[in-house]
N, C-alpha and C positions, 0 to 999 in steps of 0.2 A: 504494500500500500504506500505509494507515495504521494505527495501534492503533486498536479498539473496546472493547478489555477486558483484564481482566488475571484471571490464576487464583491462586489461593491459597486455604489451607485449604478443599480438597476440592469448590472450587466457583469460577462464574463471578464478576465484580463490574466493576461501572464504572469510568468513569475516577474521578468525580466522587468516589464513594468510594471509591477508592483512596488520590486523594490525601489526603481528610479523615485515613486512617487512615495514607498513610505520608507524607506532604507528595509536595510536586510535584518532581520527579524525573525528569527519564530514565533514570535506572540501576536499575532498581527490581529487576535481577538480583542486587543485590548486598543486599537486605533480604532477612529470613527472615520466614514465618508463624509462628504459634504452634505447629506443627507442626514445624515448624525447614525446613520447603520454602524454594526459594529461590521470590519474585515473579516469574512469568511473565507474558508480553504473549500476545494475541490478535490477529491482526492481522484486516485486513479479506479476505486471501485465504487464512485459516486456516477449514478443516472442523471447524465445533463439531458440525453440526446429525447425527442420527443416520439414517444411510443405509441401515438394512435395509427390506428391501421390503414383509414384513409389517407391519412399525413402519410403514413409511409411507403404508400401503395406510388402514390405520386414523388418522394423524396426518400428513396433507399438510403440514399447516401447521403449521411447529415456532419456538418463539420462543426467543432467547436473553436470560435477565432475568438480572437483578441480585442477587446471594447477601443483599445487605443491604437497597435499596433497594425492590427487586421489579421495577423500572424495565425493560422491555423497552428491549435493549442493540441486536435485530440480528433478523431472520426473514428464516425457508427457507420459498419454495412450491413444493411438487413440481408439475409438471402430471400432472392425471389421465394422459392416456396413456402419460407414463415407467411408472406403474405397472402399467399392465392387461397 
């Protein structure tokens, strides 16, 4: 189980910028957003990706980027026959 990302203000973001924006840290529980949210982590056995059937009937492949960078953080591939 590792961290891939972190949430804050309403959306995904990297490590990378993360730390630019709050330094390098493991406690990043204890920083607020702009929002006054506290810094949540992502882990790598955390469900970002959206699991309804139509949604994924039409988007197999769903990427997880980066709120700042645009960086592709993490991707979901469904197989065709989960969905049919």
């Amino acid at each position: 189980m590792k961290i891939i990302a972190y949430t804050y203000e309403a959306d995904y973001h990297c490590i990378d910028c993360t730390n630019k924006r709050f330094g390098a840290t493991p406690t990043y529980r204890i920083h607020r957003d702009n929002e006054g949210n506290l810094i949540d982590v992502v882990l790598s056995i955390d469900e970002w990706q959206e699991l309804d059937e139509s949604y994924l009937a039409e988007n197999p492949t769903q990427y997880l980027a980066c709120g700042d960078c645009h960086e592709i953080i993490d991707e979901y591939t469904i197989e065709s026959e989960a969905i049919a």
